[in-house]
Structures are given as structure tokens and as C-alpha cells.
N, C-alpha and C positions, 0 to 999 in steps of 0.2 A: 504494500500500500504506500503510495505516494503523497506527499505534501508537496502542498505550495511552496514551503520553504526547504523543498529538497526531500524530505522522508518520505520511507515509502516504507510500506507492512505488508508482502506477498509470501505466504504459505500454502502449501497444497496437500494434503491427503487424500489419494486415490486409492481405491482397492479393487482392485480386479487382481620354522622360523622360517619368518617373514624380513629378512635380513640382504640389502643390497650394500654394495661398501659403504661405510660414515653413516648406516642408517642410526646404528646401538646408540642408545643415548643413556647415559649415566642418570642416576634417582637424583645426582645434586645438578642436572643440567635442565631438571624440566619437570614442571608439576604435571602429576600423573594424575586424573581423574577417570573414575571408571564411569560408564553410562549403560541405562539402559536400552532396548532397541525394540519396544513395541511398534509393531503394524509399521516397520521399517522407519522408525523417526527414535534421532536420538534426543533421550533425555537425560538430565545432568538434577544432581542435585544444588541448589542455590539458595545462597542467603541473601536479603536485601536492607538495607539499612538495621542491622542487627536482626532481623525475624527471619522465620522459615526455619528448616530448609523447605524450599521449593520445589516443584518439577519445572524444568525450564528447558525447552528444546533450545537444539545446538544448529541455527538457522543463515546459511551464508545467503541467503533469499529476504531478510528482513533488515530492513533500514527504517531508523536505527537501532530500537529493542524496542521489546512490547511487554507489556503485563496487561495480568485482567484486570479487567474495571473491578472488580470483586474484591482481589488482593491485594490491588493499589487502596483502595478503603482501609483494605486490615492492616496495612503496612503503613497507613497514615499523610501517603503522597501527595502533593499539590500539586493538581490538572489546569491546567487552563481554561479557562466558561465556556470559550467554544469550542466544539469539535471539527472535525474535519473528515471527508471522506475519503481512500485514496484508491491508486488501483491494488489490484490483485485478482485472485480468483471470484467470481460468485456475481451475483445480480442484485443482490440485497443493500441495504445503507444500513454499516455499522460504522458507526462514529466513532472516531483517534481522537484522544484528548493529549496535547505536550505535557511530559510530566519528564521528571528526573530523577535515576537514584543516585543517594547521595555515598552509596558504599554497596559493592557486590562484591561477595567472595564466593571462589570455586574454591574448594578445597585451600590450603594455602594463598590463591593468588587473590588480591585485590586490585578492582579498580575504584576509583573516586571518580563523583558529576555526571556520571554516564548517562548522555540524552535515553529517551524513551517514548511510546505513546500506550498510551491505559486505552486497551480496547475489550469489546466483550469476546472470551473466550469460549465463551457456553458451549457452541454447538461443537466447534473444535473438542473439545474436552468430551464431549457425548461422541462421537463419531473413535474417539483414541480408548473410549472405556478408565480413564484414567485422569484426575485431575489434571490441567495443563494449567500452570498461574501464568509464563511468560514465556520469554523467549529471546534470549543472547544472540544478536544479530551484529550488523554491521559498526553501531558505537564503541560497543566491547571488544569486537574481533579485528577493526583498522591498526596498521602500526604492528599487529603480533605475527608471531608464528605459530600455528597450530597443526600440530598432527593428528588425524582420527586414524589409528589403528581399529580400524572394524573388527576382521577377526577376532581380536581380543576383544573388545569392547574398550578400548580406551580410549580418550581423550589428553596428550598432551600442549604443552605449554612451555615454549622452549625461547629463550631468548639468543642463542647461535641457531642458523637451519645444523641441521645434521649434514648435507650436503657443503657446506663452506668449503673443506677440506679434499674433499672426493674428486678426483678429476673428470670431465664431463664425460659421460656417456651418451652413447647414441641410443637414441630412441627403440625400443624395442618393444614386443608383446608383454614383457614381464616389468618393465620399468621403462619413462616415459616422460619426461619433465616439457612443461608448455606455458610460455609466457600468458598472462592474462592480463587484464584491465577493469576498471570497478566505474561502472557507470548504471548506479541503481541497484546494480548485479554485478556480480563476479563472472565476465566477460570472456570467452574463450574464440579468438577466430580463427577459422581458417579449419574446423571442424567437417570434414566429408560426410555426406549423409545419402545415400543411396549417387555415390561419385560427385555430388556436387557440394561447393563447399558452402556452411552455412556458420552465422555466429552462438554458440552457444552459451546459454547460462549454466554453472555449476552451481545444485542446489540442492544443501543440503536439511533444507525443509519440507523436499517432494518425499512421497512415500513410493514413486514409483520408477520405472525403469529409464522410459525417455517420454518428452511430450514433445508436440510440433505445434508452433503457434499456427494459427490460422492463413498469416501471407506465406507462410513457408509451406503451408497444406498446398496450396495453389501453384506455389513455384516449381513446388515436384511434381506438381501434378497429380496429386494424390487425393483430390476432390471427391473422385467417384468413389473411390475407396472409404474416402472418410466417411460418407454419407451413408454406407453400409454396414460397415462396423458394428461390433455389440457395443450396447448402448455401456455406458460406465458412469458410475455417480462419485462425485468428486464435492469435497468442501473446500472451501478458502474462506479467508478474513471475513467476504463476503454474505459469506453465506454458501447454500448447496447449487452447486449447478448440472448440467449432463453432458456428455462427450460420447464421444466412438474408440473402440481398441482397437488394434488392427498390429499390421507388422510393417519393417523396416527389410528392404535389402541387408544392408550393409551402415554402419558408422564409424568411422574412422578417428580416432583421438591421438595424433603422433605417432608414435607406432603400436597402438592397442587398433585392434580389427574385430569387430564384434557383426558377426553374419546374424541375419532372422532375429535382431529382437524385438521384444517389444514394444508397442508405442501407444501412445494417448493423443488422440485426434483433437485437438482445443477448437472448438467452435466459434464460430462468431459472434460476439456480445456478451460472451463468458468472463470478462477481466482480463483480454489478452492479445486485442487488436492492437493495443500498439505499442508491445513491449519491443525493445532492442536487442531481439535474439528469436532463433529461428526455431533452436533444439534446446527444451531442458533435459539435465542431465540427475537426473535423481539419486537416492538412496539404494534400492534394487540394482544399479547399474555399480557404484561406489560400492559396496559392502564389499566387494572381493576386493578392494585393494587396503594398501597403509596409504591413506592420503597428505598432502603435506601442501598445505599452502602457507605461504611465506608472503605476505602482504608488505613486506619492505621494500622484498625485489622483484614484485610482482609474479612469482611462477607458483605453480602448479607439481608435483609429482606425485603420478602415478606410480606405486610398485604391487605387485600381484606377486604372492609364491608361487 
């Protein structure tokens, strides 16, 4: 979801040794958090101005954090009167109030001031089976380094990459590093998608494998397709909306080759005609690697065992 002044709150739930060189990171080079991975979304436990702990998904699709309206009351936050609508998934008006926390710890690490918007999480939270109070997004995660080792289930927090030291490697099926750029999203270009190249979002807020926005439906050509697809029920910020499943030739991410996966047909009027990207790239697609993104120096690595 998007603001006037820049913020934006997209999240999506759809349902339909792991060791390369320099990857090992020492317990005194990186706070280690474990998470959980219901209905493929991770959650993390969080404090927020000394309350909680929370559940807070771990969302590189949300700018800047969000909490529920619900929790922001318990935790005692100051919103702003008015709210605001932004984009994202869904067709509904739920209202972003600007709010701020004044302290959030993961395990050991703290941040201070960290912007925010207090939105309602209700239906999100009904659809996860699971309280959801917020969600550590782009305020929290700019500037850092964070690895989600999926397999394990961890979450670190590393102020050197692991990679500083390691001499560059070429791209390959098992390991894979790709510059990105942060505009709303964490931006990947030059992404193949059935041979043609398109701009992808990495997001790890989606519950699902890949989506196609709506102009990239049409660019591949993939219209008649889409139109036929099982239907699939999706929530966002929005509220619930419906799509089509269907499949992909082929998508290409550096040197990872992924034949026949799945895909999510985005519709039009759903939250997603005019986002800046062609392909999301979800949690289903992600869970098989140790992810490593590095917001300093902009890149990405993939490593797969």
C-alpha cells in the first residue's frame, strides 16, 4: 500500500549444509532469529515499545511497517486523524493511519523511530489462522543485511555480507547473486519469463510461487490463458479478491532455470495495474534457497543445496 508521501503496504496470501564459500557466519557476526512459516509466510517474534512479543511477518513487499489498528491501541501509538488509502492487493478501502514505533527488538537487535502505518489486520489474521499484529517491512529492513535461511527456518542479521571476502562466482543453478533496486519494491531486472525479459519484484510477503501482473499477462500473451485458469482466492491489505492459476514455461533468475511453475494470473482492478514489475516472486519459489539480501550494495543471492 502506497502513500502520498511515499509509503506503501502490499501483502499477498494466496492458497492454491546449505554452505557456499564465506557463506558460515559466526553466532558473534549476526543475530540469529528463528521464525515460523505458516501457509508459507514468515513470522518472527517482536517487541514494540517494550510490549508483546508479537507475531510480525518478515515482508520485503511492505513500505514502511505496518501494525494492526488493534495493537497499535494496546501498545498505546499515536496515528494521525487521517487515514489514507494505498495500493496493494484487494478492492476494499482499508485505511493507513502514520504512526511510529519508538523501539522494536528482534531478539537482541534494536531499532529506534521506525516509521509505520496502523492498518486493520483482521481478515489477514482470519485467512493465516493465526494472530498477525504487524509486519517489518521496508523502514526496518533499509540500510541492513539480512539472510533468511528457509530451510532452517532462520532469520539473520549481519552487519558484514558473508560474501565481502569470497571471490565472485558465476552464476549458476545452485548459487546466483543479482543486483536489485528499491523503488516501492525490491526490484529485480532483466528477469526471463517464458524467454522474454521482464522486471521482477522479490517478495517476501506473497505466500505463493510466482504472480504476473496484469500488463505482463498481455505482453506474453497469456490472456486467453489467464481467463481460463482455476479461479484462486487471494487477500491483500485490501481486502479478498479472485484470480486465475495457470503455469509458466520457463523463468529464469541468473543462473537458476525453473521449467513449468506455477503462476497467479493478477487481474485487472485487483491492486495491481500499475505496479513496477511484471513477475512476483514469492515465498513457494524462495523457501528452497538461503536468501541474502544486502541493501547497502544492492544485490540479491541466491544459494540452493
Amino acid at each position: 500500500m502506497k502513500f502520498a508521501r511515499g509509503f506503501k503496504l502490499l501483502f499477498l496470501i494466496s492458497f492454491f549444509c546449505i554452505c557456499a564459500p564465506g557463506q558460515v557466519l559466526n553466532k558473534d557476526q549476526a543475530v540469529e532469529v528463528r521464525f515460523d512459516f505458516p501457509h508459507n509466510e514468515i513470522v518472527m517474534q517482536v517487541r514494540i515499545d517494550g510490549k508483546g512479543p508479537f507475531n510480525m511477518l518478515l515482508d520485503t513487499g511492505t513500505d514502511p511497517s505496518a501494525i494492526d489498528l488493534a495493537t497499535a491501541k494496546v501498545i498505546g501509538l499515536k496515528l494521525r486523524s487521517t487515514g489514507h488509502k494505498g495500493s496493494g492487493g484487494g478492492t476494499d478501502v482499508n485505511l493507513a493511519y502514520e504512526t511510529k514505533f519508538s523501539l522494536i527488538e528482534v531478539a537482541t537487535l534494536t531499532a529506534k523511530n521506525v516509521d509505520a502505518a496502523a492498518i486493520d489486520l483482521s481478515r489477514i489474521s482470519e485467512r493465516m489462522g493465526i494472530p498477525i499484529h504487524g509486519v517489518l517491512g521496508q523502514s526496518f529492513l533499509k540500510d541492513r543485511i539480512v539472510q533468511i535461511d528457509y530451510p532452517h527456518g532462520l532469520v539473520r542479521f549481519v552487519e558484514r555480507s558473508p560474501f565481502s571476502k569470497t571471490p565472485g562466482q558465476p552464476n549458476g543453478p545452485t548459487f546466483t547473486t543479482v543486483p536489485f533496486r528499491y523503488k516501492d519494491n525490491v526490484l529485480i531486472d532483466g528477469i526471463l519469463v517464458n524467454g522474454k525479459p521482464l522486471t521482477a519484484s522479490l517478495d517476501t510477503g506473497s505466500s505463493g510461487t510466482f504472480d504476473l501482473s496484469p500488463a505482463a499477462v498481455t505482453l506474453l500473451g497469456l490472456d486467453d490463458e489467464a481467463s481460463k485458469g482455476k479461479v484462486n482466492n487471494s487477500v491483500g491489505y485490501n481486502g479478498k479478491f479472485e484470480n486465475h492459476a495457470g503455469k509458466l514455461m520457463n523463468v529464469t533468475i541468473g543462473g537458476i532455470s525453473t521449467d513449468a511453475p506455477d503462476v497467479i494470473f493478477f487481474a485487472k482492478g485487483t491492486g495491481h495495474d500499475k505496479v513496477p514489475w511484471g513477475i512476483n516472486i514469492g515465498n513457494v519459489f524462495l523457501k528452497n534457497f538461503v536468501l541474502t539480501l544486502d541493501y547497502r550494495s544492492k544485490t540479491i543471492t541466491f544459494q540452493r543445496p
